[in-house]
N, C-alpha and C positions, 0 to 999 in steps of 0.2 A: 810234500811232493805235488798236491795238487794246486798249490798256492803257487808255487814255482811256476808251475809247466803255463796256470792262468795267468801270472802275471805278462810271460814270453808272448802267450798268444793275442793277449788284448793291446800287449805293446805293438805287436806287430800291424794292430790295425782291423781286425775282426772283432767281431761282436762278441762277446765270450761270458759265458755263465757257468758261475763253479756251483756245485750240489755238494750240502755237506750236512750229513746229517744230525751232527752234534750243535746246542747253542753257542757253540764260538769256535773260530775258524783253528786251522795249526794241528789237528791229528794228534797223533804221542809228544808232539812238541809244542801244545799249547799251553796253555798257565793257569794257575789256580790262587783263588782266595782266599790265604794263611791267616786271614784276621786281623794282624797288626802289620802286613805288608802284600805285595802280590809276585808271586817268583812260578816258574817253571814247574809243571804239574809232577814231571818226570824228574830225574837227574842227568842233565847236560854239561859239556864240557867242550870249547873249543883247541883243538891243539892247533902248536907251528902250524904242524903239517899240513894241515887242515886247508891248503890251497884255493879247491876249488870253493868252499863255503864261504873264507874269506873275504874271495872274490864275489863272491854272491852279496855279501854283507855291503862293502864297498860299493857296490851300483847302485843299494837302498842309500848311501849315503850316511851309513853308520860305523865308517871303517874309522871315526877320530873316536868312537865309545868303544873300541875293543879295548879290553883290559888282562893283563898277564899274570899271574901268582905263581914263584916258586911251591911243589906241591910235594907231599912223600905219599907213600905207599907202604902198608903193611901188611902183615899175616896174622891168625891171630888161630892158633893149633896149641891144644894139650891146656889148655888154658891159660896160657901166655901168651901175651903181645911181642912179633917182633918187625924189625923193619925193615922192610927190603927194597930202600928209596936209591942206596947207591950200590956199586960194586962189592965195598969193601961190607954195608949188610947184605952181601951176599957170602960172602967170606967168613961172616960170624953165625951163619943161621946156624942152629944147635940140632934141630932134627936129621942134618944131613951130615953126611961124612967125608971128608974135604972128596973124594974120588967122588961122591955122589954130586957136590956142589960143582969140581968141572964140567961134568958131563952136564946136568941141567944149563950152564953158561954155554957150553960151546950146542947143544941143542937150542937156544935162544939165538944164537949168533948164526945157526945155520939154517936155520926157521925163517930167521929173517932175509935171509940171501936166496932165498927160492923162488922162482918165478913164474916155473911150471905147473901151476897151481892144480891142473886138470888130472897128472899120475896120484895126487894126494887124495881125490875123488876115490879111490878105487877101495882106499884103505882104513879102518878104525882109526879113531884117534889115539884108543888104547894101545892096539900093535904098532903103530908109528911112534907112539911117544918111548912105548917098552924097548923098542927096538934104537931108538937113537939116544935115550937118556937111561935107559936101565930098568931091572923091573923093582927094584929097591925106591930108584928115584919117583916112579911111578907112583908108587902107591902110596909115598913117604908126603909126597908134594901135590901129585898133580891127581890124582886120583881124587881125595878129599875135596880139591875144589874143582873136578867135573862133579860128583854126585850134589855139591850146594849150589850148582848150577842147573843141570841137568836129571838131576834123581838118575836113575838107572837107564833111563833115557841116553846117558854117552856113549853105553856100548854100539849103539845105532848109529851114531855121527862118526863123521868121516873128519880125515886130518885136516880138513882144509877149516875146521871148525878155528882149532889152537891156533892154526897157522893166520889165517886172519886177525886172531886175537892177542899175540903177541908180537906181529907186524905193527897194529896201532900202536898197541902199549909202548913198543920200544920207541914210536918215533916221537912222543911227546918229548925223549928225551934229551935236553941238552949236553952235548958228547962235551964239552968244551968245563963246564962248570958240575956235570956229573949228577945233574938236576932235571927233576921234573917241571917242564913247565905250562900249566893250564888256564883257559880264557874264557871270556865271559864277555855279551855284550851288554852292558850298560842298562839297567831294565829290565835286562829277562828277554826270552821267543815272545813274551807281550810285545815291548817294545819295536821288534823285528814284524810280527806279522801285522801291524799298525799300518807298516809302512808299506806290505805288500800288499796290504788290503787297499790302502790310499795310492799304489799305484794304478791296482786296477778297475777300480772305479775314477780314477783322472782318466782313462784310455778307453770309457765308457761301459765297463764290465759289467756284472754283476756276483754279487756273492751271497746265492739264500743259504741261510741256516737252516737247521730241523728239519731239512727236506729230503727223503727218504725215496731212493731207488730203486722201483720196483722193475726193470726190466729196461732191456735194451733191442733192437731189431733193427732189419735194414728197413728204408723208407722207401722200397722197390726202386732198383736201377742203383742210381746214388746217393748220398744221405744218409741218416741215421733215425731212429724214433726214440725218444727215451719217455719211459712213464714213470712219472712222479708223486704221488701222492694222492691216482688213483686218478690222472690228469694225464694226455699226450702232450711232446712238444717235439716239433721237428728240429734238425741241426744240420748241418753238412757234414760235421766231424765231431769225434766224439771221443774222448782221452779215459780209460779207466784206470783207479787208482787204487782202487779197494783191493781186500786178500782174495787171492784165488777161489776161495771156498764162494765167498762173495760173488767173484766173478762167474763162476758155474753157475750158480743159482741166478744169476740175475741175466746177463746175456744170452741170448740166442745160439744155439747149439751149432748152427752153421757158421758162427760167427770166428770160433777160438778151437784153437788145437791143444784141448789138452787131453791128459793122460786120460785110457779106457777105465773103464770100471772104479772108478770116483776116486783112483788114487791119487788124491789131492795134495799137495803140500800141507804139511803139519808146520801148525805156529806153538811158540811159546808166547803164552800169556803172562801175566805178571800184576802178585800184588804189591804195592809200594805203601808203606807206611811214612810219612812226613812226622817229625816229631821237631816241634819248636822249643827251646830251650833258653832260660836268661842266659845260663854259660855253655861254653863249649865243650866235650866231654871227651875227644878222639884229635887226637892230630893229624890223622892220616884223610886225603881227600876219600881214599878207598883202601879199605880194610878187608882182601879177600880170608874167607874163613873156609876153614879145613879141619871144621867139625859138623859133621852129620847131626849134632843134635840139634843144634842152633835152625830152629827155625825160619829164619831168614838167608837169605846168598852173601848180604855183604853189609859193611856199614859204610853209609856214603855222607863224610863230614864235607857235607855242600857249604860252610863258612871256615871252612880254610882255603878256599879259594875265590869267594867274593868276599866284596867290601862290605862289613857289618852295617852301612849306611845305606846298601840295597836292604836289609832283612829288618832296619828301624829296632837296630842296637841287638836283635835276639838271634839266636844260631837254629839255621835249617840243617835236620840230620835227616838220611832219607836209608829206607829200611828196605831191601826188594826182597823178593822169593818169586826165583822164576819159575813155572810148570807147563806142561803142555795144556792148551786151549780147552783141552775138555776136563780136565783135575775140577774136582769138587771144591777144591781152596779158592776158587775165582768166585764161587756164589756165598764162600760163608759171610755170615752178619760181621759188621764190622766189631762187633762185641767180640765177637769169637776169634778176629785175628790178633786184637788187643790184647784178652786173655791168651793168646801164645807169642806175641811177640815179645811186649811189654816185660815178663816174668824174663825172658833170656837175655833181654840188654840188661835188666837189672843185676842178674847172675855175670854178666860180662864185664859190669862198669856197677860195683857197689855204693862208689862213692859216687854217680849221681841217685838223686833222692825226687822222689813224688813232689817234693818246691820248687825244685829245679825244671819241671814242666812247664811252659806257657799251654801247648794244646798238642793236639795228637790227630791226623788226617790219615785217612786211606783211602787211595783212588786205586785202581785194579783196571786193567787193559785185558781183553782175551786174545788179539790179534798183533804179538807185538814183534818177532822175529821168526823167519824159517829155521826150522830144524834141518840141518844141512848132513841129512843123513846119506850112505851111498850113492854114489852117481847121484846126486840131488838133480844136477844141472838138465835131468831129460826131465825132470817135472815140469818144469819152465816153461809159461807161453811168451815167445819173444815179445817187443813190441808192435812189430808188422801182424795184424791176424789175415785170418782170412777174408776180409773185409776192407776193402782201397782207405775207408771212410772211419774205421775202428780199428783203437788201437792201444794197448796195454801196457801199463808204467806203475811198475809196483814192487815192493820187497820181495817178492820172491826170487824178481830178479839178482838180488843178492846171491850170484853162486860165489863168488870167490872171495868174500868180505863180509866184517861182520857189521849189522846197524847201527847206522851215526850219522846226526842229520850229512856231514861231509860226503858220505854216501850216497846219498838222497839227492845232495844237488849233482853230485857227481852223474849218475845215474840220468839225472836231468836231462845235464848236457849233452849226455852220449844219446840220448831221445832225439833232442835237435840235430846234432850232427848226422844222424842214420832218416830221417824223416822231416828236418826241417824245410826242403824243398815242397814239402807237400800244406804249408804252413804259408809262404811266402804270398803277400799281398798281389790282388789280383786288380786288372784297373777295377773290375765291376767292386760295390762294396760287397765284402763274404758273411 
């Protein structure tokens, strides 16, 4: 998001310096060093639909690297694999009962036809889903993969959770051929933020690394002060991107309206396990699980949908477990998550074997999506603060969708369009 908004603003012909406290640019969507290749630190995925991102892709000049893969989907309850890639595996799921399998369809078909997205704010996701799919189908289906999403955390979230989540999911798919279909650019978010890094340094930007935000304030009258690394610099304008919790602590009180008494937005964190493999062990690009024991939220066969000549012939599987931001599971030793992950893929998938390993990586995020619990949307600092000069652009603004960079740029544009007047090149240089 901040790469975005900097590359708009140095195009536009301002001086522009981005702060980013980690050694390489890209947030949740940068990349990582697998050893025998370099691929996305996270697990990403472009869809069709995916419009606005695409468009974003195409202005870098990398909309001839997008690339497509036919993808499936499965389930993986009671200890068996099934698949729920077309219709007709939906017609064969064995834990439901044809009257529980309509009603989950026609709540998917009606989920996705809703617009109103603000009455679904009011309500559980559990009384919304019991209420339009059953309390059978609930708990039979949907239940099992809120709590390996959410742990008990989903009694708190509100409908607009699901409803954004099978909004996506369903539009990946092709109505025509009955297929999922998911993309990828050419490279990886390396290759992507290369380009937005080389955009905004041709436009005379700047981009420091490891440089750490310690506070923000007005510069008296107009302007902005930001301290950095125990250093002032003045700006005229000033874009924050970080999470809210972030934004309290580090802005100026006068600055932001948010909620009294520190009720903050709650993030889910997440640890991801990367596991490199000579063969592949999963067909499915995602394998949602709807077992509580299973350690992990999902299995994500990130080479069934890139080209084995990104990963230099070996298969990326990627392992998450989401939790809220403060779960003790974000600090454990990487020992410790191997020792429980490890053991359950093994118990899931017999036939792969400890040779069939190249390496094993864990990267862990604390700030990675809002929990979109009641009314979420009054937690939200818009982007206008209270400050001509400061201004807020961040996930939490996610009230009605769930995280994806498509999001993000989306999100972007709707920044520009409500405030790009206040951006527009002036004769004096800004």
């Amino acid at each position: 998001m901040g790469m975005a908004i900097a590359a708009r603003v140095a195009a536009a012909g301002h001086r522009t310096v981005l702060y980013e406290r980690a050694p390489q640019p890209g947030g949740l969507a940068t990349w990582h060093d697998f050893g025998a290749f370099t691929w996305d630190r996270y697990y990403h995925v472009i869809l069709p639909s995916d419009s606005e991102l695409i468009a974003f892709i195409g202005e870098l000049g990398l909309g001839g690297e997008l690339r497509w893969t036919p993808t499936r989907t499965g389930y993986y309850v009671d200890r068996n694999f099934y698949s729920l890639s077309t219709n007709v595996d939906f017609l064969r799921f064995p834990p439901l009962s044809l009257w529980d399998k309509f009603r989950l369809a026609a709540t998917i078909l009606y989920c996705a036809r809703i617009k109103d997205w603000r009455r679904l704010e009011q309500v559980t996701v559990e009384d919304w889903l019991v209420r339009t799919c059953g309390r059978a189908t609930f708990e039979k289906f949907w239940k099992p993969l809120l709590l390996a999403k959410l742990g008990l955390n989903y009694k708190r979230v509100s409908a607009v959770f699901i409803w954004s989540y099978i909004k996506r999911l369903f539009s990946a798919r092709d109505a025509t051929a009955q297929k999922e279909h998911l993309g990828y650019v050419a490279g990886g978010y390396r290759r992507v933020f290369r380009e937005v890094e080389s955009k905004i340094r041709a436009a005379g930007g700047e981009i420091r690394l490891r440089s750490v935000v310690e506070g923000v304030r007005p510069s008296g009258g107009r302007g902005m002060e930001i301290r950095v690394d125990g250093a002032s610099e003045p700006f005229d304008k000033v874009v924050f991107t970080g999470p809210t919790n972030v934004l309290r602590d580090t802005a100026d009180a006068a600055l932001v309206e948010l909620p009294a008494g520190g009720r903050d937005v709650e993030y889910l964190g997440v640890v991801c396990m990367a596991i490199i493999t000579r063969r592949p062990f999963t067909p499915y690009y995602i394998l949602n699980i709807g077992d509580e024991t299973v350690p992990f939220t999902g299995v994500i066969g990130m080479s069934t949908v890139i080209d084995p000549g990104q990963t230099g012939g070996l298969h990326l599987t990627y392992l998450p477990k989401y939790v809220l931001s403060t779960d003790p599971l974000l600090g454990a030793s990487e020992q410790e998550i191997r020792g429980s992950f490890l053991p359950a893929l093994a118990n899931m998938y017999p036939d792969l074997r400890e040779g069939d390993i190249e390496s094993v990586h864990v990267n862990r995020a604390l700030k990675v999506q809002p929990l979109q619990v009641l009314n979420y949307s009054a937690l939200v600092q818009p982007a206008r603060t209270r400050h001509p000069d400061f201004y807020v652009v961040n996930t939490a603004q996610f009230v009605n969708n769930t995280l994806n960079n498509n999001e993000v740029i989306r999100n972007v544009n709707r920044f520009f369009r409500e405030c790009g007047r206040d951006f527009e090149p002036e004769s004096r240089p800004a």
